[in-house]
C-alpha positions as CSV (number, residue, x, y, z in Angstrom):
1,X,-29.6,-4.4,44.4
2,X,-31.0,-1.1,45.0
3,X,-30.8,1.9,47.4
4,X,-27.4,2.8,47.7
5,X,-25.6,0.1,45.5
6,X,-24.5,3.0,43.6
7,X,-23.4,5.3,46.4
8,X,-21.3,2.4,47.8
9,X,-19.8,2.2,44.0
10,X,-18.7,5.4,44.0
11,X,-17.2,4.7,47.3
12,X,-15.6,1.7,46.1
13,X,-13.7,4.1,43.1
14,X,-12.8,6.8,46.0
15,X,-11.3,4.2,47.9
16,X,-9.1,2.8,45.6
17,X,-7.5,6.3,44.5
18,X,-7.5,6.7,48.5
19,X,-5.4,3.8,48.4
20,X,-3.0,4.4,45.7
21,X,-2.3,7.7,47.5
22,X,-1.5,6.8,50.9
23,X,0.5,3.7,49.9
24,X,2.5,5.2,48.1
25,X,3.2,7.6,51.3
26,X,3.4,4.9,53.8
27,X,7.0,3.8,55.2
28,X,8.3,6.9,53.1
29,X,11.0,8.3,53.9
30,X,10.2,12.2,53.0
31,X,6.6,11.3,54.4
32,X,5.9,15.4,55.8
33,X,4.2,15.5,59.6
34,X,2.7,18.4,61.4
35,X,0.5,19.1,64.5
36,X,-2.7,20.0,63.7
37,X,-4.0,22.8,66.9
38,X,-5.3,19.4,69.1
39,X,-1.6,18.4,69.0
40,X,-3.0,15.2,66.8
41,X,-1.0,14.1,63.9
42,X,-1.4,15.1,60.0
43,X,0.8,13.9,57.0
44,X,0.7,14.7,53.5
45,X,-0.9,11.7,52.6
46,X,-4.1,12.5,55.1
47,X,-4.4,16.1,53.1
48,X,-3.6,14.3,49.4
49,X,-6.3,11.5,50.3
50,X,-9.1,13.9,51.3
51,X,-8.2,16.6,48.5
52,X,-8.4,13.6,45.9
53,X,-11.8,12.3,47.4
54,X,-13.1,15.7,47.4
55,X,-12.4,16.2,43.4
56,X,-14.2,13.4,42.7
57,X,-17.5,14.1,45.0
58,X,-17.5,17.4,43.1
59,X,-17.5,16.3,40.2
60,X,-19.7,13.1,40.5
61,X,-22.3,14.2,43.6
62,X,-22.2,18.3,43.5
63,X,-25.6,17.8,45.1
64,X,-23.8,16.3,48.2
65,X,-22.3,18.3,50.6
66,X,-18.5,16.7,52.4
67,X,-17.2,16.9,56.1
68,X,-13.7,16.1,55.9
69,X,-11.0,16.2,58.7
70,X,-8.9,17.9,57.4
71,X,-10.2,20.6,55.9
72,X,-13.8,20.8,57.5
73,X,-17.1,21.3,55.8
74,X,-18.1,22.4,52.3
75,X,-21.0,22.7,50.7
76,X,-23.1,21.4,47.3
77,X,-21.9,22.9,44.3
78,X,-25.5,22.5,43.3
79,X,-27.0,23.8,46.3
80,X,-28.0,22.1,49.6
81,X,-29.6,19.1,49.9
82,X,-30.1,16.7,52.2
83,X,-27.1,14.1,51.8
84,X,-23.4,14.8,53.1
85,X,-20.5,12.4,52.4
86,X,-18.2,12.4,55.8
87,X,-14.4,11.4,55.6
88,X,-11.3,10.3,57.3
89,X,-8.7,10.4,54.9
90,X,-6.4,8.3,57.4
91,X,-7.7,6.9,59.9
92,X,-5.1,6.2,62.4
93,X,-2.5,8.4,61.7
94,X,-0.5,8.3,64.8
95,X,-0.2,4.3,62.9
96,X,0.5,5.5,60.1
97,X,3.3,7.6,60.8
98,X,4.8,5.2,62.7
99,X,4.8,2.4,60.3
100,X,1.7,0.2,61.8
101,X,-0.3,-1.1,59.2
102,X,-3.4,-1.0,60.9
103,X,-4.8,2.5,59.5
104,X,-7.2,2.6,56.8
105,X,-10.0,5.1,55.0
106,X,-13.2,5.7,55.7
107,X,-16.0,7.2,53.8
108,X,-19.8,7.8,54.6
109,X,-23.0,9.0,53.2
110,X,-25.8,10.7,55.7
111,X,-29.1,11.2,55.1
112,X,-29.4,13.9,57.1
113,X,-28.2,13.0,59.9
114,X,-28.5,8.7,59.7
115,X,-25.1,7.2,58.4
116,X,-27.1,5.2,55.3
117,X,-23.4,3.8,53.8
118,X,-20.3,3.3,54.7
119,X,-16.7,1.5,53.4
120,X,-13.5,1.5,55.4
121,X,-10.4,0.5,53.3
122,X,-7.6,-0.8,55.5
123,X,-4.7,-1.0,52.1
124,X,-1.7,-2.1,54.2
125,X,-4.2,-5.0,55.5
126,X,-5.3,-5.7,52.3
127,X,-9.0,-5.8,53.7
128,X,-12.3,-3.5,53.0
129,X,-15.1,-3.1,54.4
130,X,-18.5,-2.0,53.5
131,X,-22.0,-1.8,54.1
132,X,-25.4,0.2,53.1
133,X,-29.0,0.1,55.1
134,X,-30.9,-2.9,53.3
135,X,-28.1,-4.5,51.3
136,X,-25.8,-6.3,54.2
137,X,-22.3,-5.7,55.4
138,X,-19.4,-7.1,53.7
139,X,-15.6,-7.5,53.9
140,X,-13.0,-8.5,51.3
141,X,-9.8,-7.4,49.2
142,X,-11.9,-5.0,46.8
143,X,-15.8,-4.9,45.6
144,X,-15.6,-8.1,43.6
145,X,-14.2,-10.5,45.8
146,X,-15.9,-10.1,49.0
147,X,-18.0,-12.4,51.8
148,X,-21.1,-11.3,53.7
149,X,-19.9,-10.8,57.2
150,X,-22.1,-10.9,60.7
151,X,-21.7,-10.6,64.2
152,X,-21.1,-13.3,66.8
153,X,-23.9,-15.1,68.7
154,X,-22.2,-14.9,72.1
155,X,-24.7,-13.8,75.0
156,X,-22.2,-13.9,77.9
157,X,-19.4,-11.6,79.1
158,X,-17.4,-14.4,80.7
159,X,-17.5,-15.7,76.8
160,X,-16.5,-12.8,75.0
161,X,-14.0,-10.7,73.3
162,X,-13.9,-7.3,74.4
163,X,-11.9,-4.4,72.8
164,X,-11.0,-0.8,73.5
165,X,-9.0,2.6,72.1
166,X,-7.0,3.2,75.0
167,X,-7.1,3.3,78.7
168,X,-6.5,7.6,78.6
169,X,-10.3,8.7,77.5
170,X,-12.0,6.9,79.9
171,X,-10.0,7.7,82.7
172,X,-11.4,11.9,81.8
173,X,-14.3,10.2,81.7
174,X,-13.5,8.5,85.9
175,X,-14.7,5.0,84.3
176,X,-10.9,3.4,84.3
177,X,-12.1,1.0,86.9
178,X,-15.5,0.1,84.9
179,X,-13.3,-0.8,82.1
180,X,-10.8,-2.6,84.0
181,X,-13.6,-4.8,85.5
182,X,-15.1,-5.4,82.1
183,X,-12.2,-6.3,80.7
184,X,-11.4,-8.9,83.6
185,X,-15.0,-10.3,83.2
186,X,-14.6,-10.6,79.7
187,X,-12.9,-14.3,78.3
188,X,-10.3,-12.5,76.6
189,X,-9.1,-8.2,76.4
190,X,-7.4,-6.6,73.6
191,X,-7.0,-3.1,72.2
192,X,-6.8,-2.8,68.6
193,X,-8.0,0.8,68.1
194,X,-9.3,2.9,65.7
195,X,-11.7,1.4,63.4
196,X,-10.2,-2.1,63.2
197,X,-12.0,-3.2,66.4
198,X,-15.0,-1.9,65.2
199,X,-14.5,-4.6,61.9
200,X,-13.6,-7.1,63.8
201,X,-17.1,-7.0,65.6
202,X,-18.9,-6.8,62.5
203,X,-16.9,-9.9,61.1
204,X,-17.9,-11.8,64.5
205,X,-14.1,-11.9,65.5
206,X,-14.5,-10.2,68.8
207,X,-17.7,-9.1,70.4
208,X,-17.4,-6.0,72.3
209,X,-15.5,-2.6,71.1
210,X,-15.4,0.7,72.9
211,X,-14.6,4.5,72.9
212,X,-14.4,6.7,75.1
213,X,-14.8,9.4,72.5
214,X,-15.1,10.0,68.9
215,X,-15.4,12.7,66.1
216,X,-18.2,12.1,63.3
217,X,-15.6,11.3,61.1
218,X,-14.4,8.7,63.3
219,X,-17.6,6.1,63.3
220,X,-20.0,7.6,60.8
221,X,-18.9,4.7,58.2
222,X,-18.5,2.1,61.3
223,X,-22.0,2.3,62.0
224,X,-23.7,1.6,58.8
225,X,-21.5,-1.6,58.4
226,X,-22.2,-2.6,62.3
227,X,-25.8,-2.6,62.4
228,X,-26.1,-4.2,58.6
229,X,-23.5,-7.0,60.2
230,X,-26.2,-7.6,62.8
231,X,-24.7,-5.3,65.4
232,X,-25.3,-2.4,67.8
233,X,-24.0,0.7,68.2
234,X,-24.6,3.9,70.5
235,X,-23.2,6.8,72.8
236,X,-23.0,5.6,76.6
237,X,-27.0,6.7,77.4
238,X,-27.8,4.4,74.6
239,X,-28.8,6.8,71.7
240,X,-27.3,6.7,68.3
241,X,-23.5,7.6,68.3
242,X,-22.2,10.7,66.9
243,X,-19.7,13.6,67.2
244,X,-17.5,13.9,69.8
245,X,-19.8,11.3,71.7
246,X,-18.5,7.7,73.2
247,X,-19.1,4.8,71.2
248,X,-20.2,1.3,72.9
249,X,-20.7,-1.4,69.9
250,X,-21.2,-4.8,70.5
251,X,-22.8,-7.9,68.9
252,X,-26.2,-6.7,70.0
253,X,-26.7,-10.0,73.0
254,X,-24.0,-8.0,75.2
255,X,-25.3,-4.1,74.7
256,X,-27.2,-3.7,78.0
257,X,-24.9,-5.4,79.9
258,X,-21.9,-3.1,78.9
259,X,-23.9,-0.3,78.9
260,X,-24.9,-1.1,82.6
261,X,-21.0,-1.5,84.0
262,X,-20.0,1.4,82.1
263,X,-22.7,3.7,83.7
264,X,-23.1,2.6,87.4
């Protein structure tokens, strides 16, 4: 394996002292919250996680620049280059906080401005996964015990599995109804959220996931993982998603025609 074998190494290492860290914080009873200025949630262990990630980027890419959450953008050590690591320390706080298991890690690697790698690490699931452009998608309990994943080969809506955030974006958005009616024309509706809907595509459990709006940290490691499990994912006109841009992702059959109800 070449390309970014190594970058998705190094991943692998940042997740695991990701995980030991917010583990440890999860279900605890001194766990600290605040409101960050969006009135969005932040806990110790979303500051601990990115701090620790950051140390080690430092220290083992200080030609790479970081875009964190929590505490924003920073550049090379070495100077600036072309590649930027991107995290989410905790992705699905509001989860978190409350004791739902479904929140996880994510961390990605840009080349300029093309997510090239990416690894979500969902602890409390005991699931992980990862991807890279040219080596695949995968999904497993850590690096060395892990299955190739794909999407689904369903082609109609009336078949499929279709997933959303939440109802409250799209209605800023005035496309409740076009998600209603997708969702009754779809064989079966769920929301999971955050990034687990976005796995579930790329293991082939569901076939259709959508956001009405995301930040860079949000899908940046989604996407490499999507389109190496076979998938698609863009922005509602269709071009690559991005920050603070919707997200429509999908087993690639379905794409146009969820891209059509959502825009009509």
């Amino acid at each position: 394996m070449a390309g970014y074998s190594d970058d998705l190494a190094l991943a692998h290492l940042l997740a695991d002292t990701a995980d030991s860290i917010s583990m440890a914080r999860f279900r605890a009873g001194d766990l600290k919250v605040q409101s960050k200025p969006d009135l969005t949630p932040v806990s110790d262990a979303d500051t601990a996680v990115e701090q620790a990630i950051r140390a080690t980027l430092a220290r083992a890419r200080p030609r790479d620049s970081v875009l964190g959450e929590e505490f924003g953008r920073s550049e090379a050590a070495a100077g600036p280059g072309s590649r930027h690591w991107v995290i989410d320390p905790i992705d699905g706080t509001k989860n978190f906080v409350r004791g739902v298991p479904i929140w996880g890690t994510l961390i990605a690697l840009l080349e300029g401005d093309t997510p090239v790698a990416g690894l979500v690490s969902a602890p409390a699931l005991g699931r992980r996964w990862w991807g890279a452009t040219g080596l695949g998608a995968y999904a497993g309990k850590h690096q060395h015990a892990a299955s190739r994943i794909g999407v689904s080969g369903v082609r109609r809506l009336a078949d499929a599995s279709f997933c959303y955030s939440s109802l409250t974006g799209w209605a800023e958005l005035g496309k409740t109804q076009a998600v209603v009616d997708l969702s009754l024309a779809a064989w079966r509706s769920r929301a999971y959220g955050d990034f687990y809907g976005y796995m579930l595509l790329a293991e082939g459990a569901l076939d259709v996931m959508i956001e009405a709006e995301l930040s860079l940290w949000d899908v940046a490691a989604l996407i490499p993982i999507i389109q190496e499990a076979g998938g698609k994912i863009t922005d509602l006109g269709g071009r690559p998603a991005g920050d603070k841009t919707s997200s429509i992702a999908t087993n690639g059959l379905l794409h146009e025609t969820v891209l059509t109800a959502l825009t009509r």
